[in-house]
Each structure stands twice: as structure tokens, then as C-alpha cells.
C-alpha positions as a LaTeX table, in Angstrom:
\begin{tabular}{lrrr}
\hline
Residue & $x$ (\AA) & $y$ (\AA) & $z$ (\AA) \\
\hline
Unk1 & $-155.74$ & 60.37 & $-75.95$ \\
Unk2 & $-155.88$ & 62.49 & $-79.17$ \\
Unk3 & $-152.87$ & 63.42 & $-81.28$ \\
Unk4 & $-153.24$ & 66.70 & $-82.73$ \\
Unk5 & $-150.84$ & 69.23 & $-85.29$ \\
Unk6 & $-149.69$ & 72.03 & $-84.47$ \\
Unk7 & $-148.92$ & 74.00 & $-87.87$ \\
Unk8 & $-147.25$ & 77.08 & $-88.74$ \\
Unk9 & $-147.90$ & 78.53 & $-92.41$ \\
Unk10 & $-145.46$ & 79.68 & $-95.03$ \\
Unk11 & $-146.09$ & 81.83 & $-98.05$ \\
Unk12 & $-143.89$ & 83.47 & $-100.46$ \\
Unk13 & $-140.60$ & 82.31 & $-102.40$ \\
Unk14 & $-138.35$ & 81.91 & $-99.47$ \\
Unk15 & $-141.82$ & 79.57 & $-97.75$ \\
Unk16 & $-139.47$ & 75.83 & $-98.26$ \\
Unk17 & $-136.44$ & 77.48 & $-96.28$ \\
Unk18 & $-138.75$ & 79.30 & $-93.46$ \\
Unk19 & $-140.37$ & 76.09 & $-93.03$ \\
Unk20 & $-137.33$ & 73.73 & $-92.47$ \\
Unk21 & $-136.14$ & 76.01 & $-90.15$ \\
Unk22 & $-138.57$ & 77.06 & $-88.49$ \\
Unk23 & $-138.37$ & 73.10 & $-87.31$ \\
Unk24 & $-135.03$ & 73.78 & $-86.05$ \\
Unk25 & $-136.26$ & 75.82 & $-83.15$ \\
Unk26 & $-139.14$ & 73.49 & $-83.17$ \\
Unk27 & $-137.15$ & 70.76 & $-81.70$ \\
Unk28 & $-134.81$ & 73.17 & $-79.84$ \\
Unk29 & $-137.68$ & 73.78 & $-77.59$ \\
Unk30 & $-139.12$ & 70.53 & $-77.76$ \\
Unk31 & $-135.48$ & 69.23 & $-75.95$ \\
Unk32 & $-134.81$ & 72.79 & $-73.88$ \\
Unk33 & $-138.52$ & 71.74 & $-72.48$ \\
Unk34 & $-138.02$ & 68.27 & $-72.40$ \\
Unk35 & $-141.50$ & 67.44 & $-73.74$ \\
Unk36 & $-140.77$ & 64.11 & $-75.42$ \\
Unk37 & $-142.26$ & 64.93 & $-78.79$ \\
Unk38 & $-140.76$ & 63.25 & $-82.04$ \\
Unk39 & $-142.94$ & 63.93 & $-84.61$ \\
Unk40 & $-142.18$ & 67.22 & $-86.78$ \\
Unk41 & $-142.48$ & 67.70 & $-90.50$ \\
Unk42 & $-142.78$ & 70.20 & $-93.07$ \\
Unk43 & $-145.03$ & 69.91 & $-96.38$ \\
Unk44 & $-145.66$ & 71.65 & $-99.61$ \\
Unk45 & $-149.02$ & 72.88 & $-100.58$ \\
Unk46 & $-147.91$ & 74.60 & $-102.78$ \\
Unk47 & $-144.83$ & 76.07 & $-104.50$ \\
Unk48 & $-145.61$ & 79.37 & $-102.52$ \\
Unk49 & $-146.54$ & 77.80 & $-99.67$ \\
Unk50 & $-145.25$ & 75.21 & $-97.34$ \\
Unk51 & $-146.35$ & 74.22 & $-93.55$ \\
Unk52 & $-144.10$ & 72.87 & $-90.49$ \\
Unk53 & $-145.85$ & 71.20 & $-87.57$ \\
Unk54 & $-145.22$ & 68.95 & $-84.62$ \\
Unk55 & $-147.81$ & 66.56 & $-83.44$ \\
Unk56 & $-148.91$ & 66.58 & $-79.45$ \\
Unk57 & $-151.21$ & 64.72 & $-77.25$ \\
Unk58 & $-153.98$ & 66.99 & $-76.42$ \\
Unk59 & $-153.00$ & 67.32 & $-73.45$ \\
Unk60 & $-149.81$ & 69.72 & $-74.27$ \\
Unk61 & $-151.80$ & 71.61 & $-76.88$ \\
Unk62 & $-152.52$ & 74.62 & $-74.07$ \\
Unk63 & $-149.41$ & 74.68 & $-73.07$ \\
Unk64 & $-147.88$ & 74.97 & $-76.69$ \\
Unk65 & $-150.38$ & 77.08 & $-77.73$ \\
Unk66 & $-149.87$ & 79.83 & $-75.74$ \\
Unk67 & $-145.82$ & 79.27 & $-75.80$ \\
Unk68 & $-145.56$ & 78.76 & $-79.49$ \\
Unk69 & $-148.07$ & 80.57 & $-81.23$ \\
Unk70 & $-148.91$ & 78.03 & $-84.58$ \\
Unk71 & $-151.02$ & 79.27 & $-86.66$ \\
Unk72 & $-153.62$ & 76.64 & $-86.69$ \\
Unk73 & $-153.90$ & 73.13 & $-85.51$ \\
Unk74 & $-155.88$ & 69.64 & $-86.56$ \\
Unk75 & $-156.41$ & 66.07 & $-85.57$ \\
Unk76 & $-153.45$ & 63.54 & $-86.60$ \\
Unk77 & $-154.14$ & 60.57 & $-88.44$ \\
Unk78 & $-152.17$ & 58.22 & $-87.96$ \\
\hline
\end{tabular}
């Protein structure tokens, strides 16, 4: 089974703060929907814009998809 990223982009001064907590409700669903996830992190690109994404099996990314809206999504390596 793949792992994939689910990952939500930032842009703009305020991108660092958006991010982190944008991961707060993040893991508020990931317990309200008790999906078992425990991967989710935020990175810089750059000082205007920073990322947040969880990592799912394939299997969940429908679901999430469609629930969560991200922005884009790629393959985790491990």
C-alpha cells in the first residue's frame, strides 16, 4: 500500500502561522474521524510560503479528498 501527502499551500506574510494551524484542525478531524493517521507536518519553501500536510494510505485519499479539500497531493518517501 502507497503512502501519499496530502498538502495545503500557504503564501503571504502570515503563510508560517496559517500553516501550523491549519494542522490543528488537521488532527482535530483526524481524532473526531478516528482515522488513525500520525503523520502531519508543515515546511517552508519559502519565506512567503509554507505547506502543511498529513500523509494517508491510498486508500483514504478519496475520502479526504473530497472532505478536506488539499490543494495538491504526492507520493511519501519514506
Amino acid at each position: 500500500m502507497r503512502n501519499l501527502e496530502l498538502i495545503w499551500d500557504f503564501r503571504g506574510p502570515d503563510a508560517e502561522k496559517t500553516a501550523q494551524h491549519h494542522l490543528v484542525h488537521l488532527k482535530e478531524y483526524n481524532q473526531r474521524e478516528n482515522l488513525g493517521l500520525s503523520v502531519f507536518k508543515q515546511v517552508q519553501i519559502n519565506p512567503m510560503h509554507w505547506e502543511a500536510y498529513l500523509v494517508c494510505p491510498e486508500s483514504l485519499m478519496i475520502r479526504l479528498r473530497d472532505a478536506l479539500k488539499p490543494h495538491r497531493a504526492r507520493l511519501h518517501q519514506a
